[in-house]
Each structure stands twice: as structure tokens, then as C-alpha cells.
C-alpha positions as CSV (number, residue, x, y, z in Angstrom):
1,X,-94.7,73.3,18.2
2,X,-91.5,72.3,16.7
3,X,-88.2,73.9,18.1
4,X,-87.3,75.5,14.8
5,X,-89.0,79.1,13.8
6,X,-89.1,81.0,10.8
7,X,-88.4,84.5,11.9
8,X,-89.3,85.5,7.9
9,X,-92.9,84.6,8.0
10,X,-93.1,86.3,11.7
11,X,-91.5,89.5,10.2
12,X,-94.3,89.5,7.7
13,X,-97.1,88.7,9.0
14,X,-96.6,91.6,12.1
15,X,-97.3,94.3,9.7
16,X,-100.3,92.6,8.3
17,X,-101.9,92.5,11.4
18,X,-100.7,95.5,13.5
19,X,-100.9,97.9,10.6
20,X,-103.6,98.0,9.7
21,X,-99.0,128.9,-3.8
22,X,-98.0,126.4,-6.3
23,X,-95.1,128.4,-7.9
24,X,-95.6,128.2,-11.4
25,X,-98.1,125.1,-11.3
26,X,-101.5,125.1,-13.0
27,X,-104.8,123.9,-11.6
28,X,-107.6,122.2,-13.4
29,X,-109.9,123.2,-11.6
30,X,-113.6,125.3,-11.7
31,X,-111.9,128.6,-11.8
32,X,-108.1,127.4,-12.3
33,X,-106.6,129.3,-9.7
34,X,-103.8,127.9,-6.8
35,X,-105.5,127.9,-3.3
36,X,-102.4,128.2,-1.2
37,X,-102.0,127.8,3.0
38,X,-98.4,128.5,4.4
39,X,-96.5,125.3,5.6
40,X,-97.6,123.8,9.2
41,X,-94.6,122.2,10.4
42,X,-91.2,123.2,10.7
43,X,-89.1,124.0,6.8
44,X,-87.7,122.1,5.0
45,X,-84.1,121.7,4.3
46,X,-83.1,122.3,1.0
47,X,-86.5,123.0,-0.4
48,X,-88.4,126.3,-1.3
49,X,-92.4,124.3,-0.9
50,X,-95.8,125.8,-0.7
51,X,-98.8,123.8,-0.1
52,X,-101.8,123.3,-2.5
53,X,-105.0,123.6,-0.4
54,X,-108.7,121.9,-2.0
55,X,-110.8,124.4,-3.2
56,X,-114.1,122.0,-1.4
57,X,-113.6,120.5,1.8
58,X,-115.5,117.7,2.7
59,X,-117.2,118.0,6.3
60,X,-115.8,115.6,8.9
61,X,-117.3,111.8,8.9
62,X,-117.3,109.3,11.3
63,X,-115.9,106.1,10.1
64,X,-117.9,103.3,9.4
65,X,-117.2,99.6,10.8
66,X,-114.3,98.1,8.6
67,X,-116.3,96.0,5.9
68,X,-116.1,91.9,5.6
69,X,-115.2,92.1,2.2
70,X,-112.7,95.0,2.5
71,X,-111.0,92.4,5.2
72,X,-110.8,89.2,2.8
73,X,-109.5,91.4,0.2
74,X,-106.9,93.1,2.4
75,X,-105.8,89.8,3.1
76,X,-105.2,88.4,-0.1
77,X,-103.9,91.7,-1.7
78,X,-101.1,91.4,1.4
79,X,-100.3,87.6,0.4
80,X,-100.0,88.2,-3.3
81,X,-97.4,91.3,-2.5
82,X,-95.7,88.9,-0.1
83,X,-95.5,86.0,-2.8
84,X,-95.0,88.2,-5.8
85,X,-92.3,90.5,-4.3
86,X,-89.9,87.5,-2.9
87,X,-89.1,86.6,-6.4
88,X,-87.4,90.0,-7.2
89,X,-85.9,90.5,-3.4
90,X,-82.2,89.2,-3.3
91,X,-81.7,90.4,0.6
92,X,-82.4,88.6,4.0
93,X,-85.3,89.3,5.8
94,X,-87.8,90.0,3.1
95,X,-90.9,92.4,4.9
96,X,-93.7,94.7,3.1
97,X,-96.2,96.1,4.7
98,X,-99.7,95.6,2.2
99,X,-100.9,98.7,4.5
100,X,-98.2,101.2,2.8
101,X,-98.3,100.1,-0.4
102,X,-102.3,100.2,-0.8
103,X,-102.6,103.6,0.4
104,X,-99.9,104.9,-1.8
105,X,-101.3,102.8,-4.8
106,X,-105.4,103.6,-4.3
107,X,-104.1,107.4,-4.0
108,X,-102.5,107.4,-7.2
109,X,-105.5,105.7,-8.6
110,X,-107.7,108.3,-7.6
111,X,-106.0,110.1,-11.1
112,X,-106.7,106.8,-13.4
113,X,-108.6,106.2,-15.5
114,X,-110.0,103.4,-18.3
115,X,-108.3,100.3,-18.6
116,X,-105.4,101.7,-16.0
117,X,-108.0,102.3,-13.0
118,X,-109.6,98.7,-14.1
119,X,-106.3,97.0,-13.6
120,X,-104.9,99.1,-10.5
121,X,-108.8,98.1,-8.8
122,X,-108.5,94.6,-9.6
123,X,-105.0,94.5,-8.1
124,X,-106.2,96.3,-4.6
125,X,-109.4,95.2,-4.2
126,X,-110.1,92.1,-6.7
127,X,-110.5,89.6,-4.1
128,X,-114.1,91.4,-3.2
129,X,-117.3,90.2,-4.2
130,X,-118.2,92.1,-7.7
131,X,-115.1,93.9,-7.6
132,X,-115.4,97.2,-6.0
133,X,-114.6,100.9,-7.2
134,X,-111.3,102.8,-6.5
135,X,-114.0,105.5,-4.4
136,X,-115.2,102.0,-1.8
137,X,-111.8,101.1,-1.8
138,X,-110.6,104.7,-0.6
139,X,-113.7,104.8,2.0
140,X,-112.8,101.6,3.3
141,X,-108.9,102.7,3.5
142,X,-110.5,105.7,5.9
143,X,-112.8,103.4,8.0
144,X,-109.6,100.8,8.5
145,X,-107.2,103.5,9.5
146,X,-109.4,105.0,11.7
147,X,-109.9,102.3,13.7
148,X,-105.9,102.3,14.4
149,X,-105.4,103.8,17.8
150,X,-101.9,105.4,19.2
151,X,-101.6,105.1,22.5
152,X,-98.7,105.8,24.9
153,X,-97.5,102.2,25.1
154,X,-98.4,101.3,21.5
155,X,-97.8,104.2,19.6
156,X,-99.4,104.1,15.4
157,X,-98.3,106.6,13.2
158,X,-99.8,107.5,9.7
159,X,-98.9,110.2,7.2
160,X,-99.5,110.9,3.6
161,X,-97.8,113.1,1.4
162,X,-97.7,114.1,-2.0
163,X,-95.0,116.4,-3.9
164,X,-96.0,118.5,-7.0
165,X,-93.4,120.0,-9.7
166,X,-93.7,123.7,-9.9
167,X,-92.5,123.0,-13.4
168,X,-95.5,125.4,-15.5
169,X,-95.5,122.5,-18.0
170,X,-97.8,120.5,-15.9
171,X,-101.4,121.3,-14.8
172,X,-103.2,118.9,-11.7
173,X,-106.3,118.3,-11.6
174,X,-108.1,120.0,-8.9
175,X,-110.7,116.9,-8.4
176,X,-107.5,114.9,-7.5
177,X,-106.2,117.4,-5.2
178,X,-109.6,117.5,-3.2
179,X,-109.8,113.9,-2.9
180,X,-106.0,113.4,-1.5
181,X,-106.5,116.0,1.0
182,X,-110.7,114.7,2.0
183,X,-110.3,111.4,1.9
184,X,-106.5,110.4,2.3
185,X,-105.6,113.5,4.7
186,X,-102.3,114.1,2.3
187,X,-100.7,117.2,2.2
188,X,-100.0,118.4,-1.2
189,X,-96.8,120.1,-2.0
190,X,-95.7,122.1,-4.8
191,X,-92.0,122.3,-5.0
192,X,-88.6,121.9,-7.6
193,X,-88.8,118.0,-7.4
194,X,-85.4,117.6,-8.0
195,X,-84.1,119.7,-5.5
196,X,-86.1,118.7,-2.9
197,X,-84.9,114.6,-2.4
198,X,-83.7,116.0,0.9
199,X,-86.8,117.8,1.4
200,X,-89.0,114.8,0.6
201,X,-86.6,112.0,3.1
202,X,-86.7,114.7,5.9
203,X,-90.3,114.3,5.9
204,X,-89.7,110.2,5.5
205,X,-87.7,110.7,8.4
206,X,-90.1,112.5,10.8
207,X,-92.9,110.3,10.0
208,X,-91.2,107.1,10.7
209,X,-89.9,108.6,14.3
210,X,-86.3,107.9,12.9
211,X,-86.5,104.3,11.6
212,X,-86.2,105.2,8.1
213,X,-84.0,108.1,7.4
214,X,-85.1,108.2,3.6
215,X,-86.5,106.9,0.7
216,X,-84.6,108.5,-2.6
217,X,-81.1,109.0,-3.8
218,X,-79.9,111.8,-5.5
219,X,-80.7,111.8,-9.0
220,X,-84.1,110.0,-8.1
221,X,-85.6,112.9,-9.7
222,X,-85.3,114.8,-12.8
223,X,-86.9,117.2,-14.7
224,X,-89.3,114.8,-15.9
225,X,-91.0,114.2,-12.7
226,X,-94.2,115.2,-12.0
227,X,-94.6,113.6,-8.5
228,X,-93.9,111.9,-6.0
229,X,-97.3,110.1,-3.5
230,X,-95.5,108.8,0.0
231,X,-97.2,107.1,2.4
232,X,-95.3,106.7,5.8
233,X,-96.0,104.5,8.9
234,X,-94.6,104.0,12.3
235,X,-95.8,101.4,15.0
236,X,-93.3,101.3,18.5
237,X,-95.3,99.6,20.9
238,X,-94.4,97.5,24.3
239,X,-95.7,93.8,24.8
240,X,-98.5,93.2,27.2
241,X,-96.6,90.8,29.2
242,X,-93.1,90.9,28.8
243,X,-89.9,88.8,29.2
244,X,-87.4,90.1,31.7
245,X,-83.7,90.0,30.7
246,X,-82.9,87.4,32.5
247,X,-85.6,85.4,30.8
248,X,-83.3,85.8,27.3
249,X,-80.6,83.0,26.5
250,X,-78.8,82.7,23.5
251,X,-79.1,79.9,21.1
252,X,-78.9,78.8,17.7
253,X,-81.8,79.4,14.8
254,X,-81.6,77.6,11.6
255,X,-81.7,79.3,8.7
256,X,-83.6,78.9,5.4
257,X,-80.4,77.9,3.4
258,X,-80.1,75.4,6.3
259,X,-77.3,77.0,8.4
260,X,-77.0,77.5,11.9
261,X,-76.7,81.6,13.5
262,X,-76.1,82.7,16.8
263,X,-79.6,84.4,18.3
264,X,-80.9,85.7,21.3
265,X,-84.7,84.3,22.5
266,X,-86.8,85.0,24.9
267,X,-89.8,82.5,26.7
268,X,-92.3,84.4,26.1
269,X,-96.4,84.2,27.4
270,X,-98.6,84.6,24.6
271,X,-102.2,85.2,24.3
272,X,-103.5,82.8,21.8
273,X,-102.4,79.4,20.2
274,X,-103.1,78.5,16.0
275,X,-103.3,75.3,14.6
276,X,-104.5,75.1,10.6
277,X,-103.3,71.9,8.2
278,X,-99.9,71.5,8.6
279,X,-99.1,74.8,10.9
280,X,-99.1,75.9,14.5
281,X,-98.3,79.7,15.5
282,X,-99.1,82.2,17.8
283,X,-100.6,85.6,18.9
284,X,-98.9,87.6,21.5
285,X,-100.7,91.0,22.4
286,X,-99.3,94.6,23.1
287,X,-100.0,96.8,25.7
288,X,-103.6,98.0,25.5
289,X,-104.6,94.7,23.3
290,X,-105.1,96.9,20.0
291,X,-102.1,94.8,18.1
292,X,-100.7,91.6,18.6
293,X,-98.0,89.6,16.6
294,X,-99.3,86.6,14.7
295,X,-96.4,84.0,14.2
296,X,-96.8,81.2,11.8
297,X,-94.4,77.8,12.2
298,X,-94.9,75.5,9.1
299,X,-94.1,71.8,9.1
300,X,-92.2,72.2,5.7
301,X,-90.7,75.3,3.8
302,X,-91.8,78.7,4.9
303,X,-92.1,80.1,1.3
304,X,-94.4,76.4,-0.4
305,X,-96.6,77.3,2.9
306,X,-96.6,81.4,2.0
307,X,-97.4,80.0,-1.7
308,X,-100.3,78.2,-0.3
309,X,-102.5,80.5,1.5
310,X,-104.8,82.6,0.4
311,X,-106.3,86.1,2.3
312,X,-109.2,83.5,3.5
313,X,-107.0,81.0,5.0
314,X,-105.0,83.2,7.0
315,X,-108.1,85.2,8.5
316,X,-109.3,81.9,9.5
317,X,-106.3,81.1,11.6
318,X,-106.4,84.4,13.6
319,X,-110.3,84.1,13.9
320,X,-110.1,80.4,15.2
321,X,-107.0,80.5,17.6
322,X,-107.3,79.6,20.9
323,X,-107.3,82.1,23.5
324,X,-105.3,81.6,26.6
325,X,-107.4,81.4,30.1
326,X,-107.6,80.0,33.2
327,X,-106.4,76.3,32.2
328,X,-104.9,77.1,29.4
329,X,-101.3,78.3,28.9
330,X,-99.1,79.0,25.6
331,X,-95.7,80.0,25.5
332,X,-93.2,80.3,22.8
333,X,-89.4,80.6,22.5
334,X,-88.8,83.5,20.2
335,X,-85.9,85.1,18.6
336,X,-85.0,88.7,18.5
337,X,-84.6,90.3,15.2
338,X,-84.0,93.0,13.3
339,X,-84.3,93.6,9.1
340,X,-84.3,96.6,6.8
341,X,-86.0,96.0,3.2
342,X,-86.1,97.9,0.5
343,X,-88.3,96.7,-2.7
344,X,-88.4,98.2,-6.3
345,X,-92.2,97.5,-6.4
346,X,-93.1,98.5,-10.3
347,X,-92.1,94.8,-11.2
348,X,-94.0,93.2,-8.7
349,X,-97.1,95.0,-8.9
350,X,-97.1,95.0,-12.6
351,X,-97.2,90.8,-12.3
352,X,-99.8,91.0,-10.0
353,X,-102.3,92.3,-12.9
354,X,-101.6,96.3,-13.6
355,X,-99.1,96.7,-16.1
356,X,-100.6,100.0,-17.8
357,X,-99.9,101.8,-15.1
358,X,-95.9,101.5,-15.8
359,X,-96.0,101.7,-19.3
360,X,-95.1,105.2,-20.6
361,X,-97.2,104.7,-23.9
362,X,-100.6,103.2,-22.6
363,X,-100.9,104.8,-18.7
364,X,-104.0,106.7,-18.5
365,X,-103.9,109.2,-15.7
366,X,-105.5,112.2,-17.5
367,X,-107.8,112.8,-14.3
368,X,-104.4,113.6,-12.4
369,X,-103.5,115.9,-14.6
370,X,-102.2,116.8,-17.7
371,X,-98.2,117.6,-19.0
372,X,-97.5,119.9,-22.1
373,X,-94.4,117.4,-22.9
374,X,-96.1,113.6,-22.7
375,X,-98.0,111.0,-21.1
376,X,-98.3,110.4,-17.2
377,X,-97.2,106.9,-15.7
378,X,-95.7,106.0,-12.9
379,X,-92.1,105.5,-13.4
380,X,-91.0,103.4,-9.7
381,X,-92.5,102.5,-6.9
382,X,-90.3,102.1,-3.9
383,X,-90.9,100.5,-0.5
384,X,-88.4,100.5,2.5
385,X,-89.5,98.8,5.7
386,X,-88.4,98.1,9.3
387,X,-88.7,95.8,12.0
388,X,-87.1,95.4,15.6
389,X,-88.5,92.7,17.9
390,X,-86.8,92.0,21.8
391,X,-88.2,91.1,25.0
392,X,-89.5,94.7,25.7
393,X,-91.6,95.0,22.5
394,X,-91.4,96.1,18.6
395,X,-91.0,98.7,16.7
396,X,-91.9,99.1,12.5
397,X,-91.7,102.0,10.0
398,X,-92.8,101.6,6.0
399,X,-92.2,103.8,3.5
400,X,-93.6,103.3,0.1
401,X,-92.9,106.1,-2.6
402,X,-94.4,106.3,-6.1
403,X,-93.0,108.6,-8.3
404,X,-95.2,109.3,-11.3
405,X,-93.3,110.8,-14.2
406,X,-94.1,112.8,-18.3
407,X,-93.4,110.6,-20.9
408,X,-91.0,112.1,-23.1
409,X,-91.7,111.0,-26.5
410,X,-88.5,111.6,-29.1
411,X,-88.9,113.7,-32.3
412,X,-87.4,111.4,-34.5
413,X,-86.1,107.6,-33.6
414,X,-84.1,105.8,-35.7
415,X,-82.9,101.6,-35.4
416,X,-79.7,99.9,-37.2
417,X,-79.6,96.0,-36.4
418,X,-76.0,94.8,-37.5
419,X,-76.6,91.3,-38.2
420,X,-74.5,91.0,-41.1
421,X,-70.8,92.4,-42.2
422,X,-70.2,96.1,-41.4
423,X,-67.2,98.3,-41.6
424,X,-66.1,99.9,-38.6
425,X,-63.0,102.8,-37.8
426,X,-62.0,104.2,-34.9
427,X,-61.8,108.4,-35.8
428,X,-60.6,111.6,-34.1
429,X,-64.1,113.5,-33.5
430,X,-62.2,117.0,-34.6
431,X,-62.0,115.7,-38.2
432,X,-63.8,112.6,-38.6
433,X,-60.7,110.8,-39.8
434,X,-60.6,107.3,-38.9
435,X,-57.2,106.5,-36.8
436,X,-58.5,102.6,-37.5
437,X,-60.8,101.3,-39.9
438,X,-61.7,97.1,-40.6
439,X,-64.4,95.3,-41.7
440,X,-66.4,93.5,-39.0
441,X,-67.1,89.9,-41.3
442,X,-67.6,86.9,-38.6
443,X,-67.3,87.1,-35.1
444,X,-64.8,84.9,-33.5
């Protein structure tokens, strides 16, 4: 293994592996009335919420095995985010977690529909065999996440959320409701959306134990906002075999522009060696063996290498490493690190194949519900991640917020395009008398 290490690609790739009432708000539903249930956690500062109950509730399942295809597809979806949302990510440390973002994305398209749900299912689950419906893709979202266990020394947290105007104008669909609460386990909140942005990062806050204090500014929200879907995780877990302080030294890494930066590292025993076409890497476990790191070194730049894989590729290396026995040892020197990302993903996902879904004019999210003053889309998509890596283990939060917004479409629009000579004055707005006037003839 060569000496120098991308800590980037290592950042990345954890998350892929280890993460896996209504005031004044009108229902669509069979008998269009609010079925309310008080709040069951603590209130919320600076927000006056109720919470919007399903009028069915599905009886309890137990999770199927986590499907093949859903696994390939996973795996591409989280390399094309990767690839796509370096080129609009000016920071260091660049780190999205493909877990967040699909949750938060197949929730939302639970309210699509026509050429927006065909485009927002190609995007999340494309890469499977025949395509597969928004409904697989939200079954296989519940099989996967069930199979994440918390434990005391690897603790996994999961939480969806999703924030409701009380603003009379708009009606949600009561189908949509049903299916966040059955299938995604969100609570749904009715509140003044843009009153509650400290509401909404109090709740970011709690669900990401504190790594991420919050996911909007003020003015975030305005009047025209009809939503706001959140999905929140957390992962703080120790390593299976850990480096004692002593075993840390400092030394330098080289970074991707080519200079050289102070780090600490640790030797550290890992738990399975990778070798592909022109890469060698590792997997180092956490306590209890559900997660692991996977760390990928390429021979040659860390972003032509990230180009070059696809979801298959990458599964292959974790399925084929070598597994430390008796015999057969693998250490790694490995830096400590810690990054905080934030992404404006509306950009990045519209590239990767679902632009309707951002544009005000053609979204089609009439089985979310329905606004009295224009057409649903979703206006942003944010994502803020997490990570901090020593000798004694890791700990990772994602937040990923999509705030779904009523067109509002002007009564009259007019255009002037001065391309040619005008006059111009500069007036007092009292009387409209012009303290200077000219004529604007060339521009030099």
C-alpha cells in the first residue's frame, strides 16, 4: 500500500457502508377531516405544532432480506451523488451520505406523479433491473434500515420528519400522509413554517446527538412554503480493536492540491485487505462487527478513480477482500479527521436525470397535495454532513432537508430588452421630475 492516503475518498465511502390538529390545514382525504395526536417529545422552541396522525395504519411487518438489486442500485445512486455533487462543492472535505438523501427524496416522491415520479425513480433506483416503482423502492428503504442495528458501542440513529404550513391555502393529501407515517415512520407536523426554522433545527439537533446544530437560516422559509421532508442520521460507534494513544504520531499527509499538512495517525489492525485494478484499501470493523470503514488508496488521482467506478465495481471490492486470520495480518497508518459539508443538492440531482421536479412550471406533485395560489415543486434540497475519525472510533450525522414550495405565478409580466439607444434621467420619486436626464447611444 502506498504511504500516501486520501482521507477524501475514506470520508465518503464510511457513510456508504455504515449507513445504511393541523391548524387551519385541509386534508384530502375520505372524509377530509385533521386526525390530530398531541406532540410526544418535549416542545418546541419557538413553534406552536400539532401533529397530523394517518387516518389507516398499516399493521406491523417484518422486514424482508435487503434485495440484490436494491444493493447494486444503492451503490450506483451513492457514486453518481458522489461524482455529480463534487462539481458544485467549493469546500474541503466533500462527504454525502446516499442514505439521507434517498430517504428524503423517495419520501417526497411518494406525492409525484407522471413524468416527475418517472424521472425522480430513474434517479433512485435506475440502476435496477426493469426499473422499479417509487412503492419497491420505499419497501426496500424499510427492509435496509431495519437491518441497521444500535447498539451501545455502535450506536445508529434514524429519524424522519416532515413540516406542514397551517397556511388554509394548502390541502395534503391524506394518501401521502399515510404512507410517510406506515412506511417511512415520519412524524408529520402542521405548523407556521416560517416561524418554526428554530423549531425545525432543534429537531435536526436532537436527532444528530448534537453533531449538526441545524439545517436552515432565517429567511429559509416564507410564506410560500408548503414543506419541509428531513431525514436525520447519527452513527457514534467505537472500533473493534483500537489504537492506544501512544500508538498516534504525528506526520505529514499530502494533500490533493499537492501540499503537505500536519496530521495525527494511528497504526491501526484492520479486519480485511482490497485489491481491484489499480487500488488497494481496507476494512476496519466496529465494535459488534455491524459497520466497518472501507478505505480506498488509488494509484493515481482520487476523483479520475471516483469517476471510474460504478455501484458494481465497488460492491465487488468489499465482497472480495481478504479477511484477516490466523496467518494473515493487515495494518494501515491512518489519519484522524474531521469535516463539516454542506451541499445545495437541487443542482446536483437535477443533472443526475430529474429536472421536473425543480422546475416551478412542470413539477407534478398533485398526489401531495394541492395549493389554491400555484404549482408544487421543490424549491432546495439541502444536505449537511459530519464526520470525526481517531484512535477510539467515529462518529457521523447527515441531514438532508427538502423544502417543497407553491409556485406563485404573476398576474401580468412584462419584458423591455435595451439593446439599442434609450433615454435615461435620474428623478425625485415625489414628482417624477428628472434631477438628470441623457441619452444612453453607445456604450464606452
Amino acid at each position: 500500500m502506498k504511504k500516501s492516503h486520501s482521507r477524501l475518498l475514506c470520508a465518503l465511502l464510511v457513510l456508504c457502508f455504515i449507513l445504511p390538529a393541523l391548524a387551519g390545514c385541509r386534508i384530502n382525504g375520505s372524509d377530509g377531516s385533521c386526525a390530530l395526536t398531541e406532540p410526544d417529545y418535549s416542545p418546541m422552541q419557538g413553534a406552536d405544532v400539532e401533529f397530523l396522525a394517518p387516518t389507516d395504519t398499516s399493521p406491523s411487518r417484518e422486514p424482508d432480506e435487503v434485495a440484490k438489486s436494491f444493493r447494486e442500485a444503492y451503490a450506483d445512486f451513492a457514486l453518481n451523488l458522489l461524482r455529480e455533487s463534487r462539481a458544485v462543492y467549493e469546500g474541503n472535505g466533500l462527504l454525502v451520505s446516499p442514505l439521507s438523501a434517498m430517504i428524503a427524496l423517495a419520501m417526497t416522491a411518494n406525492g409525484a406523479e407522471g413524468d416527475t415520479l418517472r424521472e425522480m425513480e430513474n434517479v433512485l433506483c435506475g440502476g435496477m433491473p426493469g426499473g422499479m416503482s417509487i412503492d419497491k423502492l420505499s419497501a426496500e428503504l424499510y427492509n435496509y434500515t431495519s437491518s441497521l442495528a444500535s447498539t451501545e458501542n455502535a450506536r445508529f440513529n434514524l429519524a424522519n420528519a416532515i413540516w406542514v404550513t397551517s397556511n388554509p391555502a394548502f390541502s395534503i393529501n391524506q394518501n401521502f400522509v399515510n404512507t410517510a407515517k406506515n412506511t417511512f415512520n415520519a412524524d408529520v407536523i402542521a405548523a407556521d413554517l416560517p416561524n418554526s426554522i428554530g423549531a425545525i433545527n432543534d429537531w435536526v439537533k436532537d436527532e444528530t446527538l448534537g453533531m449538526i446544530p441545524s439545517i436552515l437560516n432565517e429567511g429559509d422559509l416564507d410564506e410560500l412554503s408548503v414543506m419541509v421532508l428531513l431525514n436525520a442520521l447519527a452513527f457514534d460507534a467505537l472500533w473493534a480493536s483500537q489504537s492506544s494513544d501512544s500508538a498516534c504520531f504525528e506526520d505529514s499527509f499530502k494533500a490533493h492540491n499537492g501540499s503537505k499538512q500536519k496530521a495525527t495517525f494511528m497504526w491501526a489492525d484492520c479486519n480485511g485487505y482490497v485489491e481491484g485494478k489499480g487500488v488497494t484499501g481496507i476494512v476496519k470493523n466496529y465494535k459488534n462487527g455491524n459497520y466497518a470503514f472501507l478505505a480506498l488508496l488509488p494509484e493515481g488521482d482520487v476523483y479520475d478513480y471516483a469517476a471510474s467506478l460504478d455501484g458494481k465495481d465497488l460492491l465487488k471490492l468489499y465482497d472480495n477482500r481478504e479477511k484477516s486470520s490466523l496467518g494473515i495480518e493487515i495494518h494501515a497508518k491512518m489519519p484522524h479527521f474531521s469535516y463539516d459539508c454542506s451541499i445545495e443538492m437541487a443542482d446536483v440531482l437535477a443533472k443526475m436525470g430529474m429536472p421536473r421536479a425543480f422546475d416551478s412550471g412542470a413539477a407534478d406533485f398533485s398526489s401531495l397535495g394541492v395549493d389554491t395560489r400555484g404549482n408544487l415543486y421543490i424549491s432546495r434540497v439541502i444536505q449537511k454532513t459530519h464526520i470525526d475519525l481517531d484512535n477510539s472510533g467515529t462518529r457521523a450525522a447527515a441531514v438532508t432537508a427538502l423544502i417543497v414550495k407553491a409556485e406563485c405565478a404573476p398576474q401580468k409580466s412584462y419584458s423591455v430588452n435595451f439593446d439599442r439607444p434609450f433615454i435615461y434621467a435620474i428623478i425625485d420619486t415625489e414628482n417624477g421630475l428628472p434631477i438628470f436626464i441623457g441619452v444612453c447611444d453607445n456604450i464606452g
